[in-house]
C-alpha positions in Angstrom: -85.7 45.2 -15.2 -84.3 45.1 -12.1 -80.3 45.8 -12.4 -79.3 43.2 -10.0 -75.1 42.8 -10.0 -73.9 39.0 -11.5 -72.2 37.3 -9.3 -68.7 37.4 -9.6 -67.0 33.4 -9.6 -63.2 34.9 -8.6 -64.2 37.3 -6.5 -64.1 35.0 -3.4 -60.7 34.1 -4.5 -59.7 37.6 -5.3 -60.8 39.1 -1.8 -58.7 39.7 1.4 -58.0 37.1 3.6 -59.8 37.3 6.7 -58.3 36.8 10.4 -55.9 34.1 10.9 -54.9 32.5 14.4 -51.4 33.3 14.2 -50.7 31.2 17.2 -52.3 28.5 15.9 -50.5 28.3 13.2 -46.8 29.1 15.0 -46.6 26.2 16.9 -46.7 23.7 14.7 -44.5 25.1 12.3 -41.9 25.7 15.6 -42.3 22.0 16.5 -41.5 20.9 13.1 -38.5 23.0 12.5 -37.1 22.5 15.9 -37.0 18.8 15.1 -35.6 18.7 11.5 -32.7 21.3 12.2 -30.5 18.9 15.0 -30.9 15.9 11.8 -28.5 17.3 9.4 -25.5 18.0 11.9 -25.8 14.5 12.9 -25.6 13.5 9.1 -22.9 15.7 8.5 -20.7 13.7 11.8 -22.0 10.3 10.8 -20.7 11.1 6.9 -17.5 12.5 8.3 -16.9 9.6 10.4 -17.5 7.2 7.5 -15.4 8.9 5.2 -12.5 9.0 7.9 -13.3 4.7 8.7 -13.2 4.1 4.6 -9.5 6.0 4.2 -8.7 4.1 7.1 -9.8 0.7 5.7 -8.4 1.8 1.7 -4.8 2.5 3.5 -4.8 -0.6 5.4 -5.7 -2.4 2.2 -2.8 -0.6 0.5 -0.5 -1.8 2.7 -1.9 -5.4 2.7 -1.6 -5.0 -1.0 2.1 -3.6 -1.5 3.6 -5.9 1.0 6.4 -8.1 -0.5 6.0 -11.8 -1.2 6.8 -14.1 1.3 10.0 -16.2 -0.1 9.4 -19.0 -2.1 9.1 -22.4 -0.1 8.1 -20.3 3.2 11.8 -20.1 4.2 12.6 -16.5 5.9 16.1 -15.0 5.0 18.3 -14.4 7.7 17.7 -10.5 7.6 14.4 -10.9 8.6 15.4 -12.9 11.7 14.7 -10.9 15.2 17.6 -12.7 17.0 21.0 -10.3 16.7 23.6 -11.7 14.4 26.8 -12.2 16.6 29.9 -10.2 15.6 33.0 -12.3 14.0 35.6 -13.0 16.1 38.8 -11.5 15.8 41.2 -14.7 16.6 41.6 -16.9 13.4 40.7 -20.4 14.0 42.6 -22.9 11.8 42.1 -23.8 7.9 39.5 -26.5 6.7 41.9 -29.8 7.1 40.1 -31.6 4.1 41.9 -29.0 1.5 45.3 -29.2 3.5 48.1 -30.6 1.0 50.6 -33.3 2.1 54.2 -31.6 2.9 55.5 -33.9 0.0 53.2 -33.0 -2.7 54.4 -29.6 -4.7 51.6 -27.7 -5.8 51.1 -26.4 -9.7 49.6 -22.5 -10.0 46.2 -24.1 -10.6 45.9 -26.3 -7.4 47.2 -23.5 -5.8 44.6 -21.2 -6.8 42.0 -24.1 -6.2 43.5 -24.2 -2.4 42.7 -20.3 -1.6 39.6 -20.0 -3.3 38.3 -23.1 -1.1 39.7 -21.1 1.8 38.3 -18.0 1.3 35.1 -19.8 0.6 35.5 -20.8 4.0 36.5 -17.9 5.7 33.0 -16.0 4.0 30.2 -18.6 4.7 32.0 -20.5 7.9 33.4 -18.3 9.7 31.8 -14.7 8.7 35.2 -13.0 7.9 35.3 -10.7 4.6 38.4 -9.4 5.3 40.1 -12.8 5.4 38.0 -13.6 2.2 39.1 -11.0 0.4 43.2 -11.4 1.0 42.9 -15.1 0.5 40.7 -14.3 -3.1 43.5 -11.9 -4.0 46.4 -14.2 -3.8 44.2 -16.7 -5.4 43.4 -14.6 -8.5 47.3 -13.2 -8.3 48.1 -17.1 -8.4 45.8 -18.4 -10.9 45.6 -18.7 -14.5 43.8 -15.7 -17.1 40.6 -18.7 -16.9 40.4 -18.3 -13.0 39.7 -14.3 -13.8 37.0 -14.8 -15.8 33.4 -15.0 -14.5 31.8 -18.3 -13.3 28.4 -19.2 -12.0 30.3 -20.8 -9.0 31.5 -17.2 -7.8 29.8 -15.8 -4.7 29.5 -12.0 -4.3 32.9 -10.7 -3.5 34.8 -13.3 -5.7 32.7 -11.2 -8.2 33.3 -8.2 -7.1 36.5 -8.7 -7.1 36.9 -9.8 -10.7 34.8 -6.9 -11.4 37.3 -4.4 -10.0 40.0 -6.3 -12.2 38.5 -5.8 -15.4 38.0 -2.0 -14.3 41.3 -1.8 -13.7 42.6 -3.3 -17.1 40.1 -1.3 -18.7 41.1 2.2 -17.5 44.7 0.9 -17.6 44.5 0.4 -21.0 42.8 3.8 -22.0 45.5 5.8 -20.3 
């Protein structure tokens, strides 16, 4: 009976390593690690700079989206014109002659009223004067009957305001 030691399966695996080539094995791992570190910073500019392009693009779309509507019929207002609007003239020119009375003819209240609220019309949209607009609306409204006072789908803007500051008036008059 000999006493001969069994072989041990793990003890190869258990044992200490034996000599490594350090060198061998740096150089490689140096190459790889020198070319994988420049990749991310390069990522992280190419993201930024995709992120930046994308707000760009979403705020250009914004606008594009939030723009008003062009006018009905393609026609541009006159605000939107680029050419300067001239300033009105100081000198009055002469009433329309179409609306002129004959000397003979005596007028009721109601032509009357009829007569300066045609002139005023004409001193707002022909010849650009509110101030001349206004007085003439004034003495037509003073002239005119409690039906002229009322509202009417015929009134432009400061024929309505005007009427507006009347029943104001009234109002607060008749609180007092």
């Amino acid at each position: 009976m000999t006493n001969i030691p069994e072989r041990d399966p793990l003890a190869e695996l258990l044992a200490a390593p034996g000599p490594v080539d350090v060198e061998a094995l740096r150089q490689p791992l140096l190459a790889e690690t020198t070319r994988r570190l420049p990749r991310p910073r390069r990522l992280r500019v190419a993201a930024l700079a995709a992120a930046l392009a994308a707000c760009y693009v979403a705020g250009l779309l914004t606008m594009y989206l939030l723009r008003p509507a062009p006018p009905p019929g393609g026609v541009v207002p006159e605000e939107q014109h680029s050419e300067p609007v001239p300033a009105p003239v100081a000198q009055k020119t002469p009433d329309p002659p179409a609306v002129e009375p004959q000397p003979s003819q005596p007028l009721d209240s109601s032509q009357r009223a009829a007569l300066l609220r045609q002139r005023g019309d004409h001193y707002l949209n022909k010849e650009n004067d509110p101030e001349s607009a206004l007085q003439t609306y004034t003495k037509a409204l003073n002239v005119g009957s409690a039906d002229d006072a009322k509202f009417s789908p015929d009134d432009n803007w400061l024929l309505m305001a005007i009427k507006n500051a009347r029943e104001k008036e009234a109002r607060n008059a008749n609180t007092d």
